[in-house]
ZARO-823678 format. One record per residue: residue number from 0; residue in three letters; x, y, z of N, C-alpha, C, O in turn. Coordinates in steps of 0.05 Angstrom, whole numbers. Layout:
ZARO-823678
nr/rest/n.x/n.y/n.z/ca.x/ca.y/ca.z/c.x/c.y/c.z/o.x/o.y/o.z
NUM/ALA/X/Y/Z/X/Y/Z/X/Y/Z/X/Y/Z
...
end
This chain:
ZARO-823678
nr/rest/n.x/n.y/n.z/ca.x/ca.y/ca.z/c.x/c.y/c.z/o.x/o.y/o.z
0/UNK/-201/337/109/-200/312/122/-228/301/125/-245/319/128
1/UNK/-236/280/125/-258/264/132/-271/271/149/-263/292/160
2/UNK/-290/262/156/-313/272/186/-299/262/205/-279/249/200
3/UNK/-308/266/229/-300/251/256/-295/223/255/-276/209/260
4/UNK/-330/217/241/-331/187/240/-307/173/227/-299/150/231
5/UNK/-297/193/210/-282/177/191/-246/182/195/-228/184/178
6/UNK/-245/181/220/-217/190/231/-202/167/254/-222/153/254
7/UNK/-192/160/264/-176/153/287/-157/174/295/-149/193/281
8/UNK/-151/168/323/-121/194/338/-99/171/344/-103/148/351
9/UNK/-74/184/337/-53/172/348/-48/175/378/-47/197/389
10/UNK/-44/146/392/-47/148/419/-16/154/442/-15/164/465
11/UNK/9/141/421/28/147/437/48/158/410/42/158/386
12/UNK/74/169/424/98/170/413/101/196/396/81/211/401
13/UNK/117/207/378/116/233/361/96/240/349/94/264/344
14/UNK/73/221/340/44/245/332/20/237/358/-4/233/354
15/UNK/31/237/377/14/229/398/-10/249/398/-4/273/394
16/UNK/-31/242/401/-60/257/397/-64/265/360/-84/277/352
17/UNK/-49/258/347/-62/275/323/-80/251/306/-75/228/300
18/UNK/-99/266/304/-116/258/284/-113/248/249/-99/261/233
19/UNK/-125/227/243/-113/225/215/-136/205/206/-144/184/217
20/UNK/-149/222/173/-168/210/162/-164/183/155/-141/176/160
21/UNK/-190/156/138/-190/138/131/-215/141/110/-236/153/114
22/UNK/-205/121/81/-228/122/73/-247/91/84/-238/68/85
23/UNK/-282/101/92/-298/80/101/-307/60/79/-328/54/67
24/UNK/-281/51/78/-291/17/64/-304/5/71/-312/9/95
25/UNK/-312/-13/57/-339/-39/79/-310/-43/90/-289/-34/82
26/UNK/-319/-65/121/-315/-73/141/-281/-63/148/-263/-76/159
27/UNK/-280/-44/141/-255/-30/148/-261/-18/172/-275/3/172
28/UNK/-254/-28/195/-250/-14/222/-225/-6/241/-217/-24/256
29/UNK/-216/15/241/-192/13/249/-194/7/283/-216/9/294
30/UNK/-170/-1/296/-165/-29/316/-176/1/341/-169/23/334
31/UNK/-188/-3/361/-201/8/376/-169/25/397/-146/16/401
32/UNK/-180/48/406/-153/61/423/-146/45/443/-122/47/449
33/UNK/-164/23/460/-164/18/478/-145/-11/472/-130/-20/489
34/UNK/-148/-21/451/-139/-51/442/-111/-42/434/-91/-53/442
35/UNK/-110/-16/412/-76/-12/404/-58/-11/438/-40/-26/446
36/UNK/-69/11/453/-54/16/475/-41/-4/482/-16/-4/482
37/UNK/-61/-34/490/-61/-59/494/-27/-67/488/-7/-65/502
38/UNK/-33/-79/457/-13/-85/439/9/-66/447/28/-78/458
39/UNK/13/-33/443/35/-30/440/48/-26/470/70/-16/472
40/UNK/33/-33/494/44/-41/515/68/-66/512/92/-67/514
41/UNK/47/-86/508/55/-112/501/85/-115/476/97/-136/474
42/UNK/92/-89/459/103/-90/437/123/-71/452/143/-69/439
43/UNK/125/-54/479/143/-31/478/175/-41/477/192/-24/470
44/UNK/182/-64/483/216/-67/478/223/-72/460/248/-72/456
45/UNK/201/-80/437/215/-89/411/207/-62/390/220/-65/370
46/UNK/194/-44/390/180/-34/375/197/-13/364/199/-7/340
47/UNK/211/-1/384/225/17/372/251/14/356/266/-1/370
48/UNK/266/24/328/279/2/308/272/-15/298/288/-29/285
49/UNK/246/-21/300/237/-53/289/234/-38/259/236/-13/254
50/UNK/225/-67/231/210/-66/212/190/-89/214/189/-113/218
51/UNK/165/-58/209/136/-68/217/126/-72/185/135/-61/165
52/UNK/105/-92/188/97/-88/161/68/-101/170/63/-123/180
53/UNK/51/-81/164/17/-84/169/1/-88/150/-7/-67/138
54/UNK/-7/-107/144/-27/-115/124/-50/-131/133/-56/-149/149
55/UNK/-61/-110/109/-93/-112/109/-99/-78/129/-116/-74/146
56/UNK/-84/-65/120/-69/-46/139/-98/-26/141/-102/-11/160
57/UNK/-114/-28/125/-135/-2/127/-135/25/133/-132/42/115
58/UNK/-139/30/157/-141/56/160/-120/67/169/-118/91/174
59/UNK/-97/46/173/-64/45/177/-62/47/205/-38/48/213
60/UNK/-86/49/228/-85/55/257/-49/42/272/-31/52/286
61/UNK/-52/23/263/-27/-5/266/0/22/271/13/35/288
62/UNK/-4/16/237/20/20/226/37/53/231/61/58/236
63/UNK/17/67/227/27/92/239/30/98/272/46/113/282
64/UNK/13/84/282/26/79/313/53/72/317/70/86/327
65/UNK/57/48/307/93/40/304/106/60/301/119/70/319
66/UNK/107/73/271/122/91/271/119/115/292/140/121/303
67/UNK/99/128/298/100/141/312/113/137/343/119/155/359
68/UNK/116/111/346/131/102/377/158/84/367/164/62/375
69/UNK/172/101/346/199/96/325/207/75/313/230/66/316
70/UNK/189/61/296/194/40/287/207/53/259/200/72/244
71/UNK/231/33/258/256/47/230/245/47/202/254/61/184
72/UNK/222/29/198/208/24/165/181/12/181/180/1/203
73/UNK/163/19/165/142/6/165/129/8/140/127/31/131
74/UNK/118/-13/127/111/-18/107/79/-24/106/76/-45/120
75/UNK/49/-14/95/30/-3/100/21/-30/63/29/-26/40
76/UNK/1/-54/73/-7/-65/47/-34/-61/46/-44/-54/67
77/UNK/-50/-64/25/-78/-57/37/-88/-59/-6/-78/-51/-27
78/UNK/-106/-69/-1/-119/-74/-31/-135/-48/-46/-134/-39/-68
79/UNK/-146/-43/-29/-172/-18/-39/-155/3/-45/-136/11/-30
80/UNK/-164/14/-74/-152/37/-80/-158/57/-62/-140/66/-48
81/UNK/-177/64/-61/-176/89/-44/-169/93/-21/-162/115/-15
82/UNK/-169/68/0/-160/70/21/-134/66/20/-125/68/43
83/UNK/-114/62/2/-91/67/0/-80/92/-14/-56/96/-20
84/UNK/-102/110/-18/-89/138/-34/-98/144/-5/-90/167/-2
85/UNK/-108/138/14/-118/168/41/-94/145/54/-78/164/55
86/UNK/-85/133/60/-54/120/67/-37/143/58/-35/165/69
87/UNK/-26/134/34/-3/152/22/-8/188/24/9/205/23
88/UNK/-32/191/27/-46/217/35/-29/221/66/-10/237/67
89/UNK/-39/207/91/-31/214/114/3/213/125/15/224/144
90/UNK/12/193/100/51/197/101/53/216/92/72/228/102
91/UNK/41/227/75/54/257/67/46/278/86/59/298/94
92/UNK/32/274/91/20/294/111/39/301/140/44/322/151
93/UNK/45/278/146/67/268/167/89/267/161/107/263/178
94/UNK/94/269/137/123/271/122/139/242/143/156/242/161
95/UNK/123/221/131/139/193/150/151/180/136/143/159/126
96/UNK/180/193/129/199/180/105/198/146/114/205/134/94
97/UNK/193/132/131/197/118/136/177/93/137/178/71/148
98/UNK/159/108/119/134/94/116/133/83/87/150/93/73
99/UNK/117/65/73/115/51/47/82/46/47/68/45/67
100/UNK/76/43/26/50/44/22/50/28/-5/65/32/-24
101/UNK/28/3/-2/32/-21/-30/3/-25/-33/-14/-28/-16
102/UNK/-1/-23/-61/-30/-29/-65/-27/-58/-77/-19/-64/-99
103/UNK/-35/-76/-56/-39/-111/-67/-52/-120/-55/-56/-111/-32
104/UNK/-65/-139/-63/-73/-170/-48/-50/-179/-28/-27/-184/-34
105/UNK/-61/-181/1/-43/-189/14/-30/-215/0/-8/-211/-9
106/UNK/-39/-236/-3/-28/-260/-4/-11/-262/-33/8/-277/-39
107/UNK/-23/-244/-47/-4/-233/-71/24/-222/-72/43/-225/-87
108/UNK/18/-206/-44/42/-180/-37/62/-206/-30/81/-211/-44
109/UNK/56/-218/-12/76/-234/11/89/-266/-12/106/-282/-4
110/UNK/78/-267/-38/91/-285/-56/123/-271/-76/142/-281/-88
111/UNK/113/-242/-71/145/-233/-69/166/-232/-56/161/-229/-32
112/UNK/190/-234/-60/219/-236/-38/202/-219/-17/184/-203/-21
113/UNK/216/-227/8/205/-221/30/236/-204/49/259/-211/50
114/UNK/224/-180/62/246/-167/79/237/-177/103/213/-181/105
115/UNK/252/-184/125/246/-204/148/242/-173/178/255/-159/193
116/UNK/223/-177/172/209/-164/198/204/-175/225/194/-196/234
117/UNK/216/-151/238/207/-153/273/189/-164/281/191/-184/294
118/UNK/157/-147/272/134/-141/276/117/-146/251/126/-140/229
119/UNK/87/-159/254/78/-159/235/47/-163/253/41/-181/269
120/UNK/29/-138/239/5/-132/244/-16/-149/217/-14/-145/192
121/UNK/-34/-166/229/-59/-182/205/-81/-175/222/-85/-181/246
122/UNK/-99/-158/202/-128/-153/220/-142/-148/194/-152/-126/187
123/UNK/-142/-171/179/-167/-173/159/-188/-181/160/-192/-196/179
124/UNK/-213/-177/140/-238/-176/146/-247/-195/158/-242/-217/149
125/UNK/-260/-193/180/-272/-221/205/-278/-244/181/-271/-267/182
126/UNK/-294/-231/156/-310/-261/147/-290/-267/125/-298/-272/103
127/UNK/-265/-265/130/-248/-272/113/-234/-296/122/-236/-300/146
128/UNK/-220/-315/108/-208/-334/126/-180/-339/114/-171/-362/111
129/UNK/-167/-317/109/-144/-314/106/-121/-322/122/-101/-333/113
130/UNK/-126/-314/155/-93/-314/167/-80/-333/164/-55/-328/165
131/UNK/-88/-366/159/-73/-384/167/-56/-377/135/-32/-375/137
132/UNK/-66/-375/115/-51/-375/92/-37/-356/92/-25/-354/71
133/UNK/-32/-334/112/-24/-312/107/-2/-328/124/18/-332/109
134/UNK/3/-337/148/18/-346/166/40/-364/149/64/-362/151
135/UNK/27/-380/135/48/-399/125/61/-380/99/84/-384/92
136/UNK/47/-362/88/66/-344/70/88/-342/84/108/-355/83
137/UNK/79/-315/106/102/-307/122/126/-318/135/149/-311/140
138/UNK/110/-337/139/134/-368/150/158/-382/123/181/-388/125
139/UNK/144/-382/109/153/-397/80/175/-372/56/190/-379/38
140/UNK/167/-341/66/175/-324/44/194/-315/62/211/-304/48
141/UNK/201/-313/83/233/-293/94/215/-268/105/226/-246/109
142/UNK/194/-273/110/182/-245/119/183/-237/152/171/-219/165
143/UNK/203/-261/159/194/-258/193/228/-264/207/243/-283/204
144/UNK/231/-247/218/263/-249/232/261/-274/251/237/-275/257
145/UNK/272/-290/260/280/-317/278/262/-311/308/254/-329/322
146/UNK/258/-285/313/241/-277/331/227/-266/339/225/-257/362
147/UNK/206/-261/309/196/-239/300/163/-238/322/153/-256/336
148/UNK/158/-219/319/125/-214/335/101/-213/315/96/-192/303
149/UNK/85/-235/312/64/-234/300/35/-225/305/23/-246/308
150/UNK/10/-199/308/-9/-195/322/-26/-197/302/-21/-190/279
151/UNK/-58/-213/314/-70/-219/297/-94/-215/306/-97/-222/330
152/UNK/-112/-206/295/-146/-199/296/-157/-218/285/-147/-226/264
153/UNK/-189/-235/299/-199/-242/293/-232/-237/302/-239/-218/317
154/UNK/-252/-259/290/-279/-255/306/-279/-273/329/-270/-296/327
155/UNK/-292/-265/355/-280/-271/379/-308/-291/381/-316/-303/401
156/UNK/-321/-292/352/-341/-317/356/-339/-332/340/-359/-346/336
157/UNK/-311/-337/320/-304/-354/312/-285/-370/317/-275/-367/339
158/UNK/-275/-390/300/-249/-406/321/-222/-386/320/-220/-370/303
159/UNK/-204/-390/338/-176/-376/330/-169/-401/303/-178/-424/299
160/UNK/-147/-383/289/-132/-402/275/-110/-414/282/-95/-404/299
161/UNK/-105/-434/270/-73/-454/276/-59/-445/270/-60/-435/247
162/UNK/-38/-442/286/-7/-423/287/12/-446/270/4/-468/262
163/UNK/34/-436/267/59/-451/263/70/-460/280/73/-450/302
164/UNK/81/-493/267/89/-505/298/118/-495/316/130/-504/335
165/UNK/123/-470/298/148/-462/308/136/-429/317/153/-412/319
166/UNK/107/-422/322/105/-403/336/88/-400/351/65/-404/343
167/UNK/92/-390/386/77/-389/400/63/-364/411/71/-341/411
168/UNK/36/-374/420/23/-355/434/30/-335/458/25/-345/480
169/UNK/39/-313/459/44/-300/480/25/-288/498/29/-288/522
170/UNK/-1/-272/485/-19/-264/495/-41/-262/475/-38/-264/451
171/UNK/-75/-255/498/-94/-257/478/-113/-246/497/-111/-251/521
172/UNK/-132/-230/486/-155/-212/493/-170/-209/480/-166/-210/456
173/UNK/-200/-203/491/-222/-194/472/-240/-175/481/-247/-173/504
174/UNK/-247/-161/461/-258/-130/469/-283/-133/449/-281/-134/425
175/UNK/-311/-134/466/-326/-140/439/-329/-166/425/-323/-189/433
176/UNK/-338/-159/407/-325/-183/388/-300/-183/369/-298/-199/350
177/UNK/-276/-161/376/-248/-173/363/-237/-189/395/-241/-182/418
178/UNK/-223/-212/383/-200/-227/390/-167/-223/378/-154/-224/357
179/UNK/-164/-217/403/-133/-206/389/-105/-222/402/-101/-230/425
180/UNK/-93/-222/384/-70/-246/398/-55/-238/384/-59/-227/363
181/UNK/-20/-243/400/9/-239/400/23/-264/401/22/-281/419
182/UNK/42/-264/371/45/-290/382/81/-283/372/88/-263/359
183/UNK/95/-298/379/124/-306/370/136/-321/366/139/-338/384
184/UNK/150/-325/342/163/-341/333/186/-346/341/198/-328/352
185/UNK/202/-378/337/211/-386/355/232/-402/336/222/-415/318
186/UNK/255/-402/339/266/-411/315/261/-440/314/255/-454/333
187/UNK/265/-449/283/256/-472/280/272/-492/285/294/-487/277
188/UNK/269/-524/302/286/-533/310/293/-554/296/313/-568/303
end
């Protein structure tokens, strides 16, 4: 396994405390213990049975938390080869039948038929300016159930991005410089 540096711990649910490598891509940081806790406070009535799907997934912090606090599929996207072989590395390791692992371009991945998810984790690179296009994918491809939960990372010294006019903000925090926000969608009227 990786160095210290190069690890996160699972904080709640069936691998609670265990450790699990990442490979250190540039600006690959996985989401801080104190910020997931946050979220999966904020996520505990829907989380369990949901389908999560985390992209831009990195070091998979997200995504294997879900499962680990029983989310029924979670689906893991993430571009960089190698950080997606130490992905598919830590499902086996965990033997998390219930996990998927996709090597794409997010905005690539999400121009395919879309399975309509609960939950959906975006915490791509700060100097990237992806989410809004990622938002209207998700909105536009079937990727999001009528009342699905959207969480999104950004730089907390840049602007937030514009939501969909059919989804609202539920909550928002900043730790540092990530800004992180929950938002839900609302069916369209």
């Amino acid at each position: 396994m990786a160095g210290q540096r190069n690890q996160f711990r699972i904080i709640g649910g069936q691998w609670r405390g265990r450790k699990l490598g990442f490979f250190p891509a540039p600006a690959l940081r996985p989401t801080p213990e104190r910020v997931r806790e946050t979220l999966f406070n904020w996520l505990a009535q829907v989380i369990q049975g949901a389908r999560v799907l985390d992209l831009f997934a990195g070091s998979g912090a997200l995504g294997f938390e879900a499962a680990s606090r029983g989310a029924a599929r979670v689906t893991l996207v993430d571009s960089h080869p190698r950080v997606v072989s130490q992905l598919q590395q830590n499902v086996r390791l965990l033997q998390a039948t219930q996990m998927a692992v996709y090597q794409s371009e997010v905005l690539r991945y999400l121009q395919r038929p879309g399975e309509a998810c609960e939950v959906v984790f975006l915490d791509p690179p700060y100097q990237s300016a992806v989410l809004e296009a990622c938002f209207n994918q998700l909105e536009a491809g079937g990727w999001l159930t009528t009342d699905a939960w959207i969480y999104f990372e950004h730089d907390s010294h840049g602007p937030a991005p514009s939501l969909p006019a059919n989804w609202q903000l539920q909550r928002d925090k900043q730790a540092g410089q990530v800004a992180y926000l929950l938002a839900r969608r609302l069916q369209p009227a």
